[in-house]
C-alpha positions in Angstrom: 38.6 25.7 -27.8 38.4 23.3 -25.0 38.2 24.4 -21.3 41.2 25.6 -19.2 41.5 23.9 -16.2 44.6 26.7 -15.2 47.2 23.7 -14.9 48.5 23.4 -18.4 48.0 25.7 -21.8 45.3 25.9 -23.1 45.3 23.8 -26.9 42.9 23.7 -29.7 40.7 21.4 -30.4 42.9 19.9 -32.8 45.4 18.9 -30.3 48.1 21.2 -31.5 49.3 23.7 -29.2 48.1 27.4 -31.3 50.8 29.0 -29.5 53.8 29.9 -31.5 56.8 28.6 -29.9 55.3 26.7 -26.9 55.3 23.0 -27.0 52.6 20.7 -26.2 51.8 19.9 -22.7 53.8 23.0 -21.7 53.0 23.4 -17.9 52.3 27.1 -16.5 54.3 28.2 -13.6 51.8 28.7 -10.9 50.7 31.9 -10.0 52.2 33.8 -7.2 50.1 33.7 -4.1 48.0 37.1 -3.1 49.2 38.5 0.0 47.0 39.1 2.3 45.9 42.5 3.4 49.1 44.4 4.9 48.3 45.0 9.1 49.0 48.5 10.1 52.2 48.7 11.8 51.4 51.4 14.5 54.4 53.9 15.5 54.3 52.8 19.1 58.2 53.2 19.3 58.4 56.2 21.1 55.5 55.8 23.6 56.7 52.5 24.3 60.6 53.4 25.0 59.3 57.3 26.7 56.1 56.2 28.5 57.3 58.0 31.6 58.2 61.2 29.5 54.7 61.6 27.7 53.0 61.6 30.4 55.4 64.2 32.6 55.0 66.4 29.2 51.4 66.6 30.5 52.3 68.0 33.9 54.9 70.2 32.7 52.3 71.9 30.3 48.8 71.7 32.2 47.5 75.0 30.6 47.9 73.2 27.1 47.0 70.1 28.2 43.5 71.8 30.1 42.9 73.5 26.9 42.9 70.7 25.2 40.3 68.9 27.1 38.4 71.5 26.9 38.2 72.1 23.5 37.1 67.8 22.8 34.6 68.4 25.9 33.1 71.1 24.4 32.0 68.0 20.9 31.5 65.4 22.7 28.2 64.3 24.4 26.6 64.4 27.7 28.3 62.2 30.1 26.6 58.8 30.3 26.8 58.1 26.4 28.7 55.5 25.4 32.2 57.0 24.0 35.1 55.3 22.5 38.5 56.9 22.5 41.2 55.9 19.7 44.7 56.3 20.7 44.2 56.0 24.8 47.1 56.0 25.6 47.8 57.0 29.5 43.8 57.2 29.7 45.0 61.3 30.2 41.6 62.7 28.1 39.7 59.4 28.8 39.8 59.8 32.4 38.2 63.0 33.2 35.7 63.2 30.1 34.3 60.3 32.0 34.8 57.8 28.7 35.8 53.9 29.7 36.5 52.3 26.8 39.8 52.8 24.7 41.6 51.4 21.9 45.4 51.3 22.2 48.7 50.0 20.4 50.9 50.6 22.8 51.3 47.6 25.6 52.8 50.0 28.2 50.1 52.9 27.4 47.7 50.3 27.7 48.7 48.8 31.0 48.6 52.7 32.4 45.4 53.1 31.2 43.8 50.1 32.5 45.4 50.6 36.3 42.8 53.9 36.0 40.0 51.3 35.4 39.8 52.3 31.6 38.2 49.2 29.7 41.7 48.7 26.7 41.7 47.0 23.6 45.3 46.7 21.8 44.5 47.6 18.3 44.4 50.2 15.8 42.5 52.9 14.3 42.2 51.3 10.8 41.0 47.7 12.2 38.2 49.0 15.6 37.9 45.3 17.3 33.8 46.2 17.8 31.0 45.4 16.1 29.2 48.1 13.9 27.3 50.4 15.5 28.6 50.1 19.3 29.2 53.9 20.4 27.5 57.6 20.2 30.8 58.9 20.0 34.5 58.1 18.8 37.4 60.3 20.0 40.8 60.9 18.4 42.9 63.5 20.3 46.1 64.0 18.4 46.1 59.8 17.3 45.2 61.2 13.6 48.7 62.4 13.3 50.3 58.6 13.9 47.4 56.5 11.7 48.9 55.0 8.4 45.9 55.4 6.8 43.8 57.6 7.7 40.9 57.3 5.2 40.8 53.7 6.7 40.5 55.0 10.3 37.8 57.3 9.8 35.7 54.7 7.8 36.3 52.2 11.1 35.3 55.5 13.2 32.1 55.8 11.1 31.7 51.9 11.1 31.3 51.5 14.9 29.4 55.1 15.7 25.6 54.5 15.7 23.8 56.4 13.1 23.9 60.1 14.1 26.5 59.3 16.5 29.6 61.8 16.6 33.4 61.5 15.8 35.7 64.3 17.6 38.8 64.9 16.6 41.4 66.5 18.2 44.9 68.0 16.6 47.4 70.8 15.9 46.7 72.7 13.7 50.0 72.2 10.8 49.6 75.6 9.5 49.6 77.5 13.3 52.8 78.9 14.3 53.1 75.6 17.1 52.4 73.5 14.1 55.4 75.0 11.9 57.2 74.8 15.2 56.7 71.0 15.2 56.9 70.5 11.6 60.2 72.1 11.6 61.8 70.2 14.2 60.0 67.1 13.9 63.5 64.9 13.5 64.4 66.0 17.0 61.6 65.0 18.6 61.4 61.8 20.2 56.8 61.6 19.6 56.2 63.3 16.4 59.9 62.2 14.3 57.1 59.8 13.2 54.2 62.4 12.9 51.7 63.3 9.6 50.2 66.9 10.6 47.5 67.8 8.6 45.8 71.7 8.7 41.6 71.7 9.3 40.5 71.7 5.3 42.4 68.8 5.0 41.0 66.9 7.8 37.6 68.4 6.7 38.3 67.2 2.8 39.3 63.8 4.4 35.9 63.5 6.6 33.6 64.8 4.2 35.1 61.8 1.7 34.4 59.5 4.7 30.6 60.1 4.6 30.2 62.6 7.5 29.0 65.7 7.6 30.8 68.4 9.8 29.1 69.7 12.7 31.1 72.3 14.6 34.9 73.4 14.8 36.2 75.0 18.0 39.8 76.2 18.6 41.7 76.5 22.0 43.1 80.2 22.5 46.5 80.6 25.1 46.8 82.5 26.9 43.4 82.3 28.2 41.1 80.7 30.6 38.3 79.1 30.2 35.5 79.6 29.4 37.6 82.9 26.9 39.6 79.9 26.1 37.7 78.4 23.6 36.3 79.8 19.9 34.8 79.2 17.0 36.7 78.3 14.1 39.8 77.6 13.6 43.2 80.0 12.2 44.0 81.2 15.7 44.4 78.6 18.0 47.1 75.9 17.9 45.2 72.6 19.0 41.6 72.6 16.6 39.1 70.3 17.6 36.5 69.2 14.8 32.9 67.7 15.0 32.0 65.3 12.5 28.5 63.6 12.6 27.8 60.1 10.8 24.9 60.0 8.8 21.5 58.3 10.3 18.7 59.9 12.4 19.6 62.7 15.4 23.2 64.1 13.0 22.5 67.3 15.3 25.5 69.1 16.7 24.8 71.4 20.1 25.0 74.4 17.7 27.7 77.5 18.9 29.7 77.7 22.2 27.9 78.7 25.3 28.4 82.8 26.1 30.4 83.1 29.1 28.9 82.0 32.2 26.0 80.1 30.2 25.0 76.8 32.4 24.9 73.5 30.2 28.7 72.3 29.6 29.6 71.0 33.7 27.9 68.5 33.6 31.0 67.0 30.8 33.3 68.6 33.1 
């Protein structure tokens, strides 16, 4: 049989079309174009229309909020290393954990940020506009929640963290009684109507498939104060905080939290 050049049927080399039915010189349609890759749309909505409202949230709710930073403190590495926060938004966690570079979807987020001197890039999590191996550590404090795809986003994490460098990741918890609380009233809430809440053996299952290996989990405790505030583990505290370390040389953690009063962690503060 003679070659197929794609623009008409093929036919034997007699000449006759061996195609019951089809005449010679029958034309093929042509074939549908591939679309390219689909974009993540982010869900900015919200944080675009309530800018104002997520940020008075923090205010209104400082013990959450300063067990929270605590918690992604306690992962992330000395000040000075080169960190990357997913998810910016305000710059509220990127401000006092010293990191000054963010990634953000949100125009008006990003413009806050920026007026506190944080370096922004629109984007999102599944599509990191750096080159591989930029940063010792990639923070996500509840972003993983709003990613379409997370698989994606982790393998972008892992992408631009040098080798043995860390990914935190900061959430509540689905299966804690403030994650029920959210799950159940999710369609009244103007930021997480949107939301995906995942428990810590998911996000673990989800890592691990990424290529990381876990280094540490640490849960925030209220009421409490620091440094009470914080424990191993997760399955009592709302907001969990996981460790995850890409693969290459130094994939150490800093092993268990600090007893209270142990020097070491201020110098993150």
């Amino acid at each position: 049989m003679d070659a197929w050049d794609g623009r008409e049927r093929p036919i034997g080399s007699s000449g006759r079309d061996t195609t019951p039915g089809v005449r010679i010189g029958f034309r093929a349609p042509p074939a549908p174009p591939v679309p390219a890759p689909e974009t993540p749309m982010p869900r900015i909505s919200a944080f675009e229309e309530h800018t104002e409202a997520y940020d008075a949230w923090f205010e209104r709710h400082r013990d959450l909020y300063e067990a929270e930073l605590c918690a992604v403190r306690a992962l992330l590495p000395p000040r000075g290393a080169e960190i990357l926060e997913v998810g910016v938004g305000s710059g509220r966690f990127a401000v006092p954990l010293g990191i000054r570079v963010g990634v953000e979807p949100s125009g008006r987020m990003a413009d806050r940020a920026r007026s506190l001197g944080i370096e922004v890039h629109e984007g999102v999590a599944e599509a990191l506009p750096f080159h591989d191996g930029c940063f010792d550590a990639v923070l996500l404090v509840t972003t993983i929640c709003f990613v379409d795809d997370v698989a994606a986003a982790l393998q972008e994490a892992r992408r631009v963290l040098k080798p043995g460098g860390r990914l935190v990741v900061g959430f509540v918890d689905r299966d804690s009684e403030l994650g029920r609380r959210y799950e159940e009233n999710r369609e009244r809430s103007r930021f997480y109507r949107e939301a995906t809440f995942f428990s810590p053996a998911e996000l673990v299952t989800l890592l691990e498939a990424a290529g990381f290996c876990i280094g540490r989990i640490v849960q925030a405790l209220l009421p409490a104060k620091p440094p009470e505030i914080l424990r191993e583990g997760h399955g009592e505290g709302a907001f969990v905080a996981i460790q995850a370390l890409a693969p290459g040389h130094g994939s150490t953690s800093d092993g268990p939290l600090d007893p209270p009063g142990a020097p070491g962690r201020e110098d993150r503060a």
